[in-house]
Structure formats: C-alpha cells, structure tokens
N, C-alpha and C positions, 0 to 999 in steps of 0.2 A: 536781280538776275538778268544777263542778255538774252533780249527779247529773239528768237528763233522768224524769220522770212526769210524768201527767196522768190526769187523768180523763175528757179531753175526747173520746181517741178513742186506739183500738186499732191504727191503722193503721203496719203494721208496718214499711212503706215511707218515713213519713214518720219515724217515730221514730227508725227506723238512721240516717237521714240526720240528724235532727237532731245524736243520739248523735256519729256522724263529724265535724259541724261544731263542735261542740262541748268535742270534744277536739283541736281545731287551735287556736279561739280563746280556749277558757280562761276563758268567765266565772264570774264565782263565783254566780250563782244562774240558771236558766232558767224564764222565766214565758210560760208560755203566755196567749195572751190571747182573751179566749171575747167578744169585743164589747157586751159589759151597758152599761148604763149604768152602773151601781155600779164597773164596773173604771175607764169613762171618769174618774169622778169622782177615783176613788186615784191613776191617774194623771198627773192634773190639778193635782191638789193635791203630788204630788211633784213634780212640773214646776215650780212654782210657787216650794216650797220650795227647791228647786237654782237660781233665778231662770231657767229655759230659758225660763218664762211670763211676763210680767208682765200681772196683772189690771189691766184696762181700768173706765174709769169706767164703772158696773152699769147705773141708768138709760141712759145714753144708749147703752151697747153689752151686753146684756145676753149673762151667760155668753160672753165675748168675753176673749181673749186678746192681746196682742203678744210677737215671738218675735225677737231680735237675731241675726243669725247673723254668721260670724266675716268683715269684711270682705274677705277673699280668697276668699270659699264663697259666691257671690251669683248665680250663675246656672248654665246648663247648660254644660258643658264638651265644647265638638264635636271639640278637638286630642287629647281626653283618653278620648275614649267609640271604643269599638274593638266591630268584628264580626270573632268568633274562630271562622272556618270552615277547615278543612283546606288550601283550595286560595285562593290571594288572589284570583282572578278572580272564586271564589265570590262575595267582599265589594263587586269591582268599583272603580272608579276615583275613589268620589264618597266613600267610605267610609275611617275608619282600618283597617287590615288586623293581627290578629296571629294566628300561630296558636295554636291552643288547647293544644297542650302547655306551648308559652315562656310562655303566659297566666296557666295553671293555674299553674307552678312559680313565676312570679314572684308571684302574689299568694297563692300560701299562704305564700311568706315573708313577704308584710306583713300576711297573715290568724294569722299564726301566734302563739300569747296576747297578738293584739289586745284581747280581751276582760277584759282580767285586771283588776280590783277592776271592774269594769262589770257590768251585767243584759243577759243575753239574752235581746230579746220576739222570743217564737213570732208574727208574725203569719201568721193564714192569710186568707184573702179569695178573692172572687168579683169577677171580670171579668166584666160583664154580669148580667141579670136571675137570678135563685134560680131552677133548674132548668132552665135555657133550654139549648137544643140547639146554641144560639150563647155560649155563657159559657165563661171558661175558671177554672180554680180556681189560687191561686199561696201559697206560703208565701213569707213573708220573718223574715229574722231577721235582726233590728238590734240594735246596741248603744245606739239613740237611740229618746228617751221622744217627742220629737218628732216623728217617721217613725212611730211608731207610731200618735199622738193623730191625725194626720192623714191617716192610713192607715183609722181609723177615718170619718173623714170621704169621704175618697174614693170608698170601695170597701165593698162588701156584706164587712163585716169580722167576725169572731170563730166561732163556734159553727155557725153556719146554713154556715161554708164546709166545715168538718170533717166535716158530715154531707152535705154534697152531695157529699163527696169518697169518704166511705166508706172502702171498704179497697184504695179504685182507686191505681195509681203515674201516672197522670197526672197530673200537677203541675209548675208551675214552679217551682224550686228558684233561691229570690234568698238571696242573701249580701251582709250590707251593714255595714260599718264604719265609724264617724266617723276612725277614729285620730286622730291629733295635728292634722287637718284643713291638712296641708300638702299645694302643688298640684305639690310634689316628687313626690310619695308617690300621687298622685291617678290611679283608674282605675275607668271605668264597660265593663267588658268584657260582652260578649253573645254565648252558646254554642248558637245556634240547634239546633246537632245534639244536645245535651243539654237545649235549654229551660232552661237554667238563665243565671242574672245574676250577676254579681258586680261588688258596689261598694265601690269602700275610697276614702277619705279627703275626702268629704264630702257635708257633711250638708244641702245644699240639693235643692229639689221635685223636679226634673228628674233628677237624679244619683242621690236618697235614696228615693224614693217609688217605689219598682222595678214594682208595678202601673201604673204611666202610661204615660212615656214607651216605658221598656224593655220592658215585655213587650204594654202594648196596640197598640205598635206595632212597636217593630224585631223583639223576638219574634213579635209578632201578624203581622206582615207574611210573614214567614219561612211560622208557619206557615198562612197564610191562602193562598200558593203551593201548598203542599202537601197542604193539606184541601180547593183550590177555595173561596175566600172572599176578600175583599178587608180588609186591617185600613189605614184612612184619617185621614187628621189633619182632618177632618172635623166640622162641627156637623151636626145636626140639627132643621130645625123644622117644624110641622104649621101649615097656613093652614084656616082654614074662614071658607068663604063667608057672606052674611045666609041662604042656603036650608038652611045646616047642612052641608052638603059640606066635607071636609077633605083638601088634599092634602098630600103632605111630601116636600122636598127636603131632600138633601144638598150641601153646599157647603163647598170645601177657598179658604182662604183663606191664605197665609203671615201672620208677624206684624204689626204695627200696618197692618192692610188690613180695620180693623171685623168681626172675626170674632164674637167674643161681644155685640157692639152689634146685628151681625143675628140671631145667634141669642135673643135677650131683645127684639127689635123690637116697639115700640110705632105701630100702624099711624098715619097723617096723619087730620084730622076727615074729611077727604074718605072715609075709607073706613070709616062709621058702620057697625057689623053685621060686622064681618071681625073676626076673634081668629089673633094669632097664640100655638103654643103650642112650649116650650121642650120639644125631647126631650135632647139634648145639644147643649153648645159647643164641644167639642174633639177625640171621637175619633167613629169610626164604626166599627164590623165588620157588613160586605154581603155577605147569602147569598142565595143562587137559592130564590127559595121554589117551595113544590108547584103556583102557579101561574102559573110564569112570568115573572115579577116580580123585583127586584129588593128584598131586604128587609133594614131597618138597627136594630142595636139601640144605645145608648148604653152603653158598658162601664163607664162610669167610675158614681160615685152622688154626687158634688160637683161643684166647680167652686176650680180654683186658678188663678183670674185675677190678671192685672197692675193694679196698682192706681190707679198715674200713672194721667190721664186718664180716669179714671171718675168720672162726676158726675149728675147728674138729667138734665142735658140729653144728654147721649150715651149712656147707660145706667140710666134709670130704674129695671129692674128687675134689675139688678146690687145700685144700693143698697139696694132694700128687701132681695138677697137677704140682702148683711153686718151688714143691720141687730143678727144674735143670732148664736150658735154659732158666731163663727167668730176661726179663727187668723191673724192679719193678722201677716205676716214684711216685717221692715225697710221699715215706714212711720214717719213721725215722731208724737210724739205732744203735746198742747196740755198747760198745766198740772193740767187739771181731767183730764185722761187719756180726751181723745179722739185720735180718729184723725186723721191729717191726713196729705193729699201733693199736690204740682203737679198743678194743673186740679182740685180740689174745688172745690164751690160755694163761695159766700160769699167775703168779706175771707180776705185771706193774715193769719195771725196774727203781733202783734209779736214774742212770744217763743215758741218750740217744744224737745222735744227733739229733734235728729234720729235719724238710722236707725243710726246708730253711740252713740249714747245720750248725743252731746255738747251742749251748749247753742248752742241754733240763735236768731240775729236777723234779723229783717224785712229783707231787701235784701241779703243775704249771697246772695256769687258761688255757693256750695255749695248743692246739693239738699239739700233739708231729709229727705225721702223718699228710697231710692235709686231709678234709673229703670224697675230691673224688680222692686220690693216689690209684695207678692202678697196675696191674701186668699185663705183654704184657707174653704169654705162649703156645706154641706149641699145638696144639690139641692131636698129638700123647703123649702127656706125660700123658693124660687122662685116669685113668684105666680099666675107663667102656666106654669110648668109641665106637659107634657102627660102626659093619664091615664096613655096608652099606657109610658110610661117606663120601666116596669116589668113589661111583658108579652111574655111567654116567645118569641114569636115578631117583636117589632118590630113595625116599621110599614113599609108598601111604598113606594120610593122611586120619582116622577114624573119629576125632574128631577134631576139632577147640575149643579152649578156650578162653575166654579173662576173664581176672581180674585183678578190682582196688582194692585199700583201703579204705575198707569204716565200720566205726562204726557201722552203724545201717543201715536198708531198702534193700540193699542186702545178698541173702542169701549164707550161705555155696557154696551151688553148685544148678545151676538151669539150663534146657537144654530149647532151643529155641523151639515153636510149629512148626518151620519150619524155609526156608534160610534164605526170608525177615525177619523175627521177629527175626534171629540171627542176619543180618544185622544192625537191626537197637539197640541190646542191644548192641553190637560191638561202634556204633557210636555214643552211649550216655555212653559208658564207661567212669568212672572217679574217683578219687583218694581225700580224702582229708587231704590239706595241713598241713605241722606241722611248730611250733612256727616258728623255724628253718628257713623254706624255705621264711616265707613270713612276718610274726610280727604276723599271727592270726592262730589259729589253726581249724578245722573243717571244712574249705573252701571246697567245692566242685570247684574239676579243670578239667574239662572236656580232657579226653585223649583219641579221641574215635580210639580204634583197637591198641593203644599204639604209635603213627605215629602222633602226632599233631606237631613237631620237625621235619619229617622226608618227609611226604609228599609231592612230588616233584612238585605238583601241585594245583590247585582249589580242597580243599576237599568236596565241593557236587559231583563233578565229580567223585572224588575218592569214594564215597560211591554209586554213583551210575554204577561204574566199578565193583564195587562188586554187586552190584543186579544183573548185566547183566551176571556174570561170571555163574551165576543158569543155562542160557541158554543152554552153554555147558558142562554144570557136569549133567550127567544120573545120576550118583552115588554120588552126593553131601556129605559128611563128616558131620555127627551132629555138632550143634552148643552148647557150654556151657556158662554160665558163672560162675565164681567164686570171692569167696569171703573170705580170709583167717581172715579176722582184724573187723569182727564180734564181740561187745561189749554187757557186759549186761550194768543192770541200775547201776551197782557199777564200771562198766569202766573197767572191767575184760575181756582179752578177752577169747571168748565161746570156740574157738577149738585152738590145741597145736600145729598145724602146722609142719613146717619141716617134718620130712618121714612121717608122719599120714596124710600128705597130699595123700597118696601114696593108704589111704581109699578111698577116694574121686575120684583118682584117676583112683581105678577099677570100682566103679562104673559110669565113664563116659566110660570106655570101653564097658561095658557089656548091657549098654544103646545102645551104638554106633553099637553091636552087636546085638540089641535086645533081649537078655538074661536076662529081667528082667525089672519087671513092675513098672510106677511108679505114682505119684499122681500130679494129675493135679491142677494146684491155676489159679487164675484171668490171671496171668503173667509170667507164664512158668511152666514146670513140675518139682517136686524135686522129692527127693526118700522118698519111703515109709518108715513108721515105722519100724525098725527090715533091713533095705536093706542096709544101710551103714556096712561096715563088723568092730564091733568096739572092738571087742575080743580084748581080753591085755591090752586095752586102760583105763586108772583111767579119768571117765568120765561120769558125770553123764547123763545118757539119755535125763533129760529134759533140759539140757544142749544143746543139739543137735539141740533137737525138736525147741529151743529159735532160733537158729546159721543156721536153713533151713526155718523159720516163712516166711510170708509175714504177715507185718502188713500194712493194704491199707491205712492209714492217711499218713505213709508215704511216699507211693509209689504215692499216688495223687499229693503232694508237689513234690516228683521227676519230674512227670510230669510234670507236671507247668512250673521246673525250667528248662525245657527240651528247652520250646518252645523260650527263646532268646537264646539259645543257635544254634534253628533250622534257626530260624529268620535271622542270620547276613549273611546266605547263599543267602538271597533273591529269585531270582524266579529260579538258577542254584538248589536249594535244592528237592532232590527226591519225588515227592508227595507221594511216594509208604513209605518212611522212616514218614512224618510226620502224615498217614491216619495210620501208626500203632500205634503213638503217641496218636492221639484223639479217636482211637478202644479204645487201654488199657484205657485211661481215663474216656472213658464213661462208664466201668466197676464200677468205684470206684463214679460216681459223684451223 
C-alpha cells in the first residue's frame, strides 16, 4: 500500500482517514494536491498524455481542453444516488433510501483495492468564500486526474483549504472511485450523519465532483436544517440601478427554464445605465444575518454548464466565459479543433467529430454533441461578474424567485401575499415535460424550490425548515414566482424572454422595495396595467395582459393536482403548506 505524507498539513484527523481509505483502496502512490498552478499544469499535461485531455486549437480556445467520457457515464444518476440515514422516513418518499450500515458494507466491497495500479489525489477544497462563517471545507479523494483538474476549477481548491481547516475534524469526508465505470457497479450514496460521500463507478460532474452536487447540496441541505441555514439550487444575481443602487435576488429555477441565461443577463437598450452582476448560477447557502436579512453566498468558484443551446444570442456571457481555461466534456469537435454543439452560432459544419469521437456528417439523424455536454469554467473568466463574490459575508437577498415551465395557469410574474403563501408556491413549483424527456409531452413534474434531485433529506421536513426560517428573518426577502413559457391558444409563446426578462425583473425589485403598486387576484398579486416597463419592446399589450391572467378553471385543476402530490408526505406534511392549499381552493369552488 502507498505510504500517506505531506507536508501540506499536520492534521491528524484528516491523515488517519486518509491512511484508513487508503488501505481499503490500494493505490500505489497518494498525491496530495496543494492547487498551484505549477501542479495544474503536471496535471494537465498527464491528462493529456493518458489522452483523458484532448488539446483544443490554442488560438481560438486558449488553455482549453476536450474530455470523452465513457458513453454510459453522461449524466447525473437519480435511480443510483441514495440518502443513507438510519431511519427511511428520515430520507422520505421523493428520495432513494439505503441504510448506512448495508451502504457502508456494500461499497467497501467495490472500494475495496479499487485503486490498485491507480493515483490517489488528495483533494481538499472550500465551499464558499476563504474564511467565511458560511463556507464549509471538504476532502475528496479520487482516483480520477479529471475530478481533480476540475475540482480545481470549481472550488477554492488545494492549500488555502488545508489551512482554513487547520487541525479542526470538521470536514466532509468524499470517496470517490471510477472503477471499471459500469452502471452495474454504480453508486452516489450520501451519509448526512457522518458528512461523508461516497461514490463509485463514475466519473461524470454530478456523480464525480463530490463539492457540487453532493455536499453543497444534499449534504449542504441536511446540514443547513441543522445549523439554521438554507443550502438552494439556486443563482445568484446583483442589479444596480443608473443612481448606483444595487439589489440581489435569488432565484431556483429547474432545468432548461433559463437559469444561467438569467443569471449572465444582458439587460434590453431600453434599460441604458442598469448593470447586471453575476454572484452565482447554480447554488446558493442563506444565513440570517446580524441584521435581519436574509444573506446568500455562491459556494461554488466556477460554472459547469450545459452546453447544447448556448450561443451569443441566449448567453452572451457564458461564451465569452469559455472563451479560455476551460474543460468542455462531450461536445463535438470541427477539424481545426474547435468546439462545437446544437444551437451554436453560425453554419452547422459539414464534417465534425462527435462526442463519442466518431466521424460526424452535415444532416445525420445523430447529435453531433451529446444533449447534456458541459463546459467546466473559471468564475473569474466572467465579465460581469459581481465584486461581491468573494466576500465573507455575501450579499443580502431582496427577493426570492422560483420558476417553472408551464404553458398555461401560471402567470408571467406573481409575488406571494406573504412567506407561507411563498412557501408553499415554492413547494408546488413545477415544470412541464417535453416529448424528449419522457414519451409525453404536457406532464406536470412537480419540482418544488428546484431541489426535488437535491434534497438531502425528508422533503416535508425541508419545507417545513423553510416555514420556520420566517421565525428568524425580521426582514424576510419577498417571495415571486415566475413564469417565462406562457402559451397562447395558437401554442405561441406570450413573452420573448432572454434580456426582457430583465422587465420583469425590475419590477420584482421595485415590488421588493415597495416602489410600486400592484393588483391583487385570488392567488397572488401581479402588476398593474401600464407597471411592466415594456418601452422598445414589439409586443402587443394584450399579449401581456393574456401572459399575467389568472384563469381560476385552471388554477382549481392545479389545486386538485396539488393534493397527491401533498399526500405521499403523510402526516410529516406541514399543515400550514396544505391549509394554504384548501384557502386558495375554496376561492375558486
């Protein structure tokens, strides 16, 4: 077995453990990784030389990489990802459930000299800002150079986490293995009672990158219950006005529902003098600050977005972010070794390779890209990036948002009469399916707060951590919801979206502000006729009027469908979330 030293740190907590995982998996060397650039670089260039990397043409993507992963290992595995709490009600009914002894025994037989002719990298990392009283610190040790380089990217990675961690045992303890990358053998378990991860048999972001998903959220969630804090699948962004004034909302979006397209928002001409600024796209942790407020820091220090569909016109500053340093996973590439995937600017090119590294032609039935190919990228490459991003206490949150996809019965933008009645549109948040995802399209999928994937726990618990957080917020953040994929009866949708979201936008602030009055319905307030600011915009007013309606037939059917949804919670389910269910109802019956 490789003998465990360093000179990185004395921590005698971290070292026993490493020492014990070490003697289960058996590799033959252990390399701690202190985040230099100089290591980035040796790295890199081993990646390279095992082909994990392929170098990318220099000019046009500079310091840029492409990374194939095994076409069975392409995305996040939700049949496969388990909360291993003692009691199953713990994990609740939306969750895989195993307990943590069967867990433990079963994967130290597949951890067991997993590692053998392999490197074990030490990574250690920071969850959130370098000494922030909201940060958490986590080790992971992988067998993969890839999980690591990108792990570098993610997360305040190497040296700076060892010494914020000192000679403390608070630490997340991740375990992570490629093995033979079979989905036989495949398991993302999460040991809330121990803070510890463990993953074996593959090596994609969501599964392999144990800081993201796993601990800033189902871990983070867990223990954001238990510290009083909120851990959210959540962006982050700051608006400032032409007087200088800057507000900042958090907003939980599920997927393809333009989450990183608002958080990177490039404001309409109409709104000359307004800056929007990027704090994060995808996670949030919300503490009570000392005054009263609601405050959000960005845990993550990258961005590992979806590729498909990103182009100048829906995310401008996405592309200048991957313009350099960054690791683009199962995109196709042109002959001269660019990047390329469905919905990039310009001509589709005649010949490609694809994301399986086959020879791709112009008009073939087959993605040239696969549909969830990624780009791993540096936060700082961001242009609008906000100062704040990096400051130990966040920034205070005005407004909370959440929005699904939905055709018809939610509207544009609607703000909650209060916290509970935001909580609970929060918790009946939902999205519906396309052909694509499921064989049927119009499905309502219930996503409630964007976290139905994420939640590290029993989700009545978790919506009833959120009614309780009201206790201690004097200054609670209004609640929104939104609605961008509003259809009429010709299947049109009503509003244009992208930066015109940035309308919508001021008026959740100015709301959030109380600078501006608005119209009250059965089920939330919208904005008044003439309050949307829709200058410049080719758009016919009654257009709007349609795209903010409530029409109660349908909102009585929501209700309806509300209640098995409330139901598989049993008697854990908030009475306070289901008594707002049958208020609104008894409105419309």
């Amino acid at each position: 077995m490789a003998t465990v030293s360093t000179n990185l740190t004395t921590n005698t907590h971290l070292l026993g453990w490493i020492e014990e995982m070490a003697k289960l998996c058996t590799p033959d060397q252990v390399v701690f990784c202190d985040g230099s650039e100089g290591e980035k670089k040796r790295l890199t260039e081993f990646a390279v030389s095992k082909g994990i990397l392929i170098p990318l043409n220099h000019e046009k993507h500079p310091n840029s990489y492409l990374h194939r992963s095994n076409p069975n290992d392409v995305a996040r595995v939700e049949h496969l990802t388990f909360i291993c709490t003692p009691k199953k009600d713990d994990a609740g009914p939306t969750n895989n459930w195993m307990a943590p002894d069967e867990a433990y025994a079963k994967l130290k037989g597949l951890f067991e000299g997993s590692m053998k002719g392999r490197t074990m990298y030490v990574v250690p990392y920071v969850m959130g800002p370098l000494g922030s009283e909201h940060s958490k610190i986590g080790i992971e040790l992988t067998d993969s150079v890839y999980v690591a380089l990108n792990m570098g990217i993610m997360t305040r990675m190497g040296k700076p986490a060892l010494d914020m961690l000192g000679q403390s045992n608070d630490f997340n303890r991740g375990l992570h293995c490629t093995g033979d990358v079979n989905p036989e053998r495949r398991y993302i378990c999460h040991f809330p009672q121990d803070n510890a991860i463990w993953s074996f048999g593959s090596g994609y972001g969501g599964n392999a990158l144990l800081g993201k998903k796993c601990l800033a959220l189902r871990i983070g969630s867990a223990l954001g219950r238990k510290e009083g804090w909120l851990a959210e699948h959540m962006l982050i962004l700051g608006v400032e006005d032409p007087e200088g004034n800057t507000s900042y909302v958090a907003a939980a979006f599920p997927s393809a529902c333009g989450k990183t397209n608002f958080a990177m928002m490039i404001p309409p001409k109409r709104f000359a003098g307004w800056k929007v600024f990027t704090v994060g796209d995808d996670i949030a942790w919300l503490r009570v600050g000392e005054d009263g407020r609601l405050w959000a820091v960005n845990p993550e220090n990258g961005y590992f977005g979806v590729a498909p569909g990103t182009n100048m016109k829906s995310n401008p500053n996405a592309m200048k972010t991957i313009q350099k340093d960054t690791i683009f996973t199962n995109v196709a590439v042109t002959k001269n070794g660019e990047v390329w995937w469905e919905g990039l600017d310009g001509e589709v090119p005649d010949e490609l390779t694809d994301w399986k590294g086959q020879p791709w032609k112009k008009g073939s039935t087959e993605k040239a890209a696969h549909p969830n190919s990624r780009f791993t990228a540096p936060a700082s490459n961001n242009p609008i990036l906000s100062k704040h991003v990096n400051d130990p206490k966040g920034v205070p949150i005005s407004a909370i948002i959440f929005g699904g996809r939905r055709s018809s019965t939610v509207p544009l933008v609607m703000q909650s009469f209060n916290w509970a009645h935001g909580v609970y549109l929060g918790s009946t948040m939902a999205s519906e399916t396309t052909a694509a995802a499921t064989g049927a399209t119009g499905v309502v999928r219930r996503d409630p707060m964007a976290m139905l994937p994420f939640a590290g726990y029993n989700m009545a618990d978790y919506f009833q951590h959120w009614l309780n957080m009201q206790k201690h917020l004097p200054q609670p953040p209004k609640i929104f919801m939104v609605n961008w994929f509003r259809k009429n009866k010709d299947g049109k949708f009503l509003w244009p979206g992208y930066g015109d979201n940035m309308r919508v936008l001021k008026w959740i602030i100015d709301r959030a502000q109380g600078k501006v009055a608005t119209q009250e319905t059965l089920f939330g307030w919208v904005p008044k006729q003439g309050h949307l600011d829709l200058s410049g915009l080719d758009i016919a007013p009654e257009a709007v009027d349609e795209a903010t309606s409530i029409v109660e037939s349908e909102w009585k059917a929501e209700l309806e469908s509300q209640k098995q949804w409330f139901d598989q919670f049993g008697e854990r389910m908030p009475k306070t979330l289901e008594l707002q269910r049958q208020m609104l109802l008894s409105r419309v019956s």
